[in-house]
C-alpha positions in Angstrom: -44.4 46.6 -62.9 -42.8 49.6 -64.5 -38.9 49.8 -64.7 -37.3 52.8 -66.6 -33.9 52.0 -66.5 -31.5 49.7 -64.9 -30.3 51.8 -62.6 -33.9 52.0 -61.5 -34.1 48.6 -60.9 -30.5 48.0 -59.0 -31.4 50.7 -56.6 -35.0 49.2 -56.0 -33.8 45.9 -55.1 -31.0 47.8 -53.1 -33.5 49.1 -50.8 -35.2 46.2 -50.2 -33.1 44.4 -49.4 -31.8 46.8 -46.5 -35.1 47.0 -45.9 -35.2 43.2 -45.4 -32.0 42.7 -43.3 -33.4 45.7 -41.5 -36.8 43.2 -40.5 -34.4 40.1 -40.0 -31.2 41.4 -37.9 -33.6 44.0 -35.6 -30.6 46.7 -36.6 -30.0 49.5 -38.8 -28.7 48.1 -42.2 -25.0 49.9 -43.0 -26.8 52.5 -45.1 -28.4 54.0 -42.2 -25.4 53.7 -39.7 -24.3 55.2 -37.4 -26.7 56.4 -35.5 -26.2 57.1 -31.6 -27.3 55.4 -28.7 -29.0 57.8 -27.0 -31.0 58.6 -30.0 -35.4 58.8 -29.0 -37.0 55.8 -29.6 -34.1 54.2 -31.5 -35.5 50.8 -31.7 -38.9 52.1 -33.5 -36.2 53.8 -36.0 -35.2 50.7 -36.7 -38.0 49.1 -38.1 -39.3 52.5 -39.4 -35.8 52.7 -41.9 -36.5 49.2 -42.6 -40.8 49.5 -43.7 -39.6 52.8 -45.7 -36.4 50.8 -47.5 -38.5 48.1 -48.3 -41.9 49.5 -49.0 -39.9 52.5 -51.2 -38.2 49.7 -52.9 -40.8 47.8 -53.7 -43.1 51.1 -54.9 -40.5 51.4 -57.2 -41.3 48.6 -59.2 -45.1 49.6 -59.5 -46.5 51.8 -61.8 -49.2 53.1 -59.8 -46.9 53.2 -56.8 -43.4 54.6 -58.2 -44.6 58.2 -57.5 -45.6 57.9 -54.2 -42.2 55.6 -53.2 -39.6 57.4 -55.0 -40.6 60.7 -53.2 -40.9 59.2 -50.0 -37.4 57.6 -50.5 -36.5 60.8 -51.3 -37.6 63.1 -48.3 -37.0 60.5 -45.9 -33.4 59.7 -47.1 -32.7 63.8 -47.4 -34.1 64.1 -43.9 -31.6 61.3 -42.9 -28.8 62.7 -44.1 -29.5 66.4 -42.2 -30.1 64.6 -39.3 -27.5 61.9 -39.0 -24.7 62.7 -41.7 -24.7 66.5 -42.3 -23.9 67.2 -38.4 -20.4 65.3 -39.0 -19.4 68.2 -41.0 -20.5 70.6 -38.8 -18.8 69.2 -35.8 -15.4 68.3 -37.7 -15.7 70.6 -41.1 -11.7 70.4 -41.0 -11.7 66.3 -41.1 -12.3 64.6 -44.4 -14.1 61.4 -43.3 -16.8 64.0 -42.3 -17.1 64.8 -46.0 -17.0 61.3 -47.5 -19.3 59.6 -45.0 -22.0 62.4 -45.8 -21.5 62.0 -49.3 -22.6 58.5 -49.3 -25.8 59.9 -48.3 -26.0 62.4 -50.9 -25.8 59.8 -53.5 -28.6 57.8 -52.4 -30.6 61.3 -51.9 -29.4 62.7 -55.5 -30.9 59.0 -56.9 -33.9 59.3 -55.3 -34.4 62.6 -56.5 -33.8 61.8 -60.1 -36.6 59.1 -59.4 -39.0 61.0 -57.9 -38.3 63.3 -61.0 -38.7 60.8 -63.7 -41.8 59.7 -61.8 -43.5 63.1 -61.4 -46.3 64.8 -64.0 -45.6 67.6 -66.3 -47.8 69.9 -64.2 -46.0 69.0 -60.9 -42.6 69.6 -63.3 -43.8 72.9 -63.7 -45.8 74.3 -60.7 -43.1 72.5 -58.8 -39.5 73.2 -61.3 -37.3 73.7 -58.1 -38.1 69.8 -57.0 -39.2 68.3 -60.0 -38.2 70.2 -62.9 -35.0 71.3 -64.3 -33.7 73.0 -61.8 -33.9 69.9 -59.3 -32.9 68.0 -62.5 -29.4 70.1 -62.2 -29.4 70.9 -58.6 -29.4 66.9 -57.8 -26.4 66.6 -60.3 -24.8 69.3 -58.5 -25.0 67.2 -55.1 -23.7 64.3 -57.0 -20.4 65.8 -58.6 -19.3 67.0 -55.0 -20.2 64.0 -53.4 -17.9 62.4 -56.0 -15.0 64.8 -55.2 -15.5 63.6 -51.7 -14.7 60.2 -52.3 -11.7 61.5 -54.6 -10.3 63.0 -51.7 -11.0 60.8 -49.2 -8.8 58.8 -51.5 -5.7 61.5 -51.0 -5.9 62.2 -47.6 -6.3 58.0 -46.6 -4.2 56.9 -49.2 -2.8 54.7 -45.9 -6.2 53.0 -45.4 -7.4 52.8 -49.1 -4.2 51.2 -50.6 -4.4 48.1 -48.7 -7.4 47.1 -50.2 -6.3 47.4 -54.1 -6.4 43.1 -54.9 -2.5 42.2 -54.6 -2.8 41.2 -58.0 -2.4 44.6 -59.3 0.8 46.5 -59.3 1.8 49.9 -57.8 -0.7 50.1 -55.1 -0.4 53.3 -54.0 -0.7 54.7 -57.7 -4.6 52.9 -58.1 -5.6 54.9 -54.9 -4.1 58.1 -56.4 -5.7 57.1 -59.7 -9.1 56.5 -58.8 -9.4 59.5 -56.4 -8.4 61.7 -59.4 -11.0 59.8 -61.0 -13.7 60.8 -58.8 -12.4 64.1 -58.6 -12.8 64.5 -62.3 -16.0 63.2 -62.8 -17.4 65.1 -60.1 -15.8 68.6 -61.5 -17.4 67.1 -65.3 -20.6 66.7 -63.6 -21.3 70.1 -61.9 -19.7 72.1 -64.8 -21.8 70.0 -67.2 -18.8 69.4 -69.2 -18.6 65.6 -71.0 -21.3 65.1 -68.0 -22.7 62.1 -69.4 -19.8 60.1 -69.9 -18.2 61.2 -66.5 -21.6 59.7 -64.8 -21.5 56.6 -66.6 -17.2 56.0 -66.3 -17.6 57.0 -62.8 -20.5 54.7 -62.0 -18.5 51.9 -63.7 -15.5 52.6 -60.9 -17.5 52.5 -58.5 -18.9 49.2 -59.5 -15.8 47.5 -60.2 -14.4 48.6 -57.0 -17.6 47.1 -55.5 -16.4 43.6 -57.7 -12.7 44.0 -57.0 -12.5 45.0 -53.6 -15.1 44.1 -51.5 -16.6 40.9 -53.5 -13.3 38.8 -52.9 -13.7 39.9 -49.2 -16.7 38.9 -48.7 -16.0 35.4 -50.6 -13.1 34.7 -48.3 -15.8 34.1 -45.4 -13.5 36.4 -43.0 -15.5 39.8 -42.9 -15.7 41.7 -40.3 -18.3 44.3 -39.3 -16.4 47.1 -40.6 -15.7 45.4 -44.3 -19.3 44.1 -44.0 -20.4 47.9 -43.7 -18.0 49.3 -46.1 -19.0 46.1 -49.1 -23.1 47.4 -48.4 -22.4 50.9 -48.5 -20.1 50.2 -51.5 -23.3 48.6 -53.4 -25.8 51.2 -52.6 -23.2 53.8 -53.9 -23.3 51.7 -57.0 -26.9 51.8 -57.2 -26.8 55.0 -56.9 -24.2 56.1 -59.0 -26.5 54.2 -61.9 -29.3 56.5 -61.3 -27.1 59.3 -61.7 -25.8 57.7 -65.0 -29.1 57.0 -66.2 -30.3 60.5 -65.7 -27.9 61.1 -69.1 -29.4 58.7 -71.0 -30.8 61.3 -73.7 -28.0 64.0 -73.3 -25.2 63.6 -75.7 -22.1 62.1 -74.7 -19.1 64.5 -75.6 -21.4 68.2 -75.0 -22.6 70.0 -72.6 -26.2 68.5 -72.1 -29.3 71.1 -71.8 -30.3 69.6 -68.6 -34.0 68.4 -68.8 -36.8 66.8 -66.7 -38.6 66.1 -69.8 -38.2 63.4 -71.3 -37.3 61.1 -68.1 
């Protein structure tokens, strides 16, 4: 087995086990959805997500297969996400939702990226710099930070929807949803400008887990979820995968400077 980082690791057992409920339910897991109806040969697609979720997760862990699985993770979910995601802006570009849902894609796309990345050899870092190098290096953060100020603003503009599901335990409801949408907002702005990039990727990636813990754990525990929550709490945990990736794709720049963005030493 070969394991780089934890982020590595939580995103590889991510994917398999959409890949698994994939093989066990006979549906799309949530990080596929939604796909329509009338979609060719939509029941192949869904065992087809679920053998590349599960076989990509699994290469992950694998030394001699990591290359080969986090590439394929990573044109398969980038395909995905022109296909399926990307045409919600295009139809809608003046509706937020159409922003946020996509950028849930993103992150998974901007992870796998970094781990194809990490996983690729100095000469296909160079012949290949675009993809594999330090450009993709910076153009995958790039994706990341504005899928981040996606989220913020889904946060503004559905203050309504996302307020409800702060715990009751914590005061002044309305202010967390305003306070973690700046949040994201922030981060994402850090992350593209490369500014304190590092520890925007790691505080971000820790409010996205503890919303993960905070919100949608206690939902699922009360044994009352229903298919929409159940979406949103799978979803929730792939972003965090994802999100720890991203973080881990710091790990050698300095915390409080703009980093020199590099493949190298992944």
């Amino acid at each position: 087995m070969i394991v780089k980082s934890l982020g590595q690791a939580i995103f590889a057992a991510m994917m398999i086990a959409c890949g698994l409920a994939g093989f066990i339910e006979g549906k799309f897991a949530p990080i596929w959805t939604p796909v329509p109806a009338a979609t060719p040969a939509r029941e192949l697609l869904i065992y087809l997500c679920a053998f590349v979720a599960l076989a990509g997760g699994v290469g992950l862990l694998l030394k001699a297969a990591a290359p080969v699985a986090a590439r394929g993770l990573f044109v398969y979910l980038g395909l995905w996400m022109l296909l399926f995601k990307a045409p919600f802006i295009i139809r809608e570009p003046l509706q937020e939702v159409s922003y946020q849902s996509t950028g849930e894609s993103v992150v998974w796309v901007a992870a796998a990226w970094v781990l194809a990345i990490w996983f690729s050899s100095e000469a296909d870092k160079t012949r290949f710099a675009f993809l594999f190098g330090d450009t993709g290096l910076r153009l995958t953060r790039i994706l990341y930070g504005l899928a981040l100020i996606a989220f913020g603003l889904s946060h503004f503009f559905y203050v309504n929807m996302t307020t409800p599901l702060v715990p009751a335990y914590l005061p002044f409801h309305d202010a967390w949803a305003y306070i973690t949408g700046g949040g994201y907002i922030a981060a994402g702005a850090a992350i593209i400008s490369g500014l304190l990039a590092r520890l925007a990727a790691v505080l971000v990636a820790l409010q996205i887990g503890l919303i993960t813990v905070l919100v949608w754990a206690p939902i699922v525990a009360a044994g009352n979820i229903d298919a929409g929550h159940w979406q949103e709490t799978v979803v929730s945990c792939a972003i965090t995968a994802g999100a720890w990736v991203m973080a881990d794709s710091y790990r050698d720049a300095p915390w409080l400077l703009s980093p020199r963005t590099s493949a190298r030493g992944a």
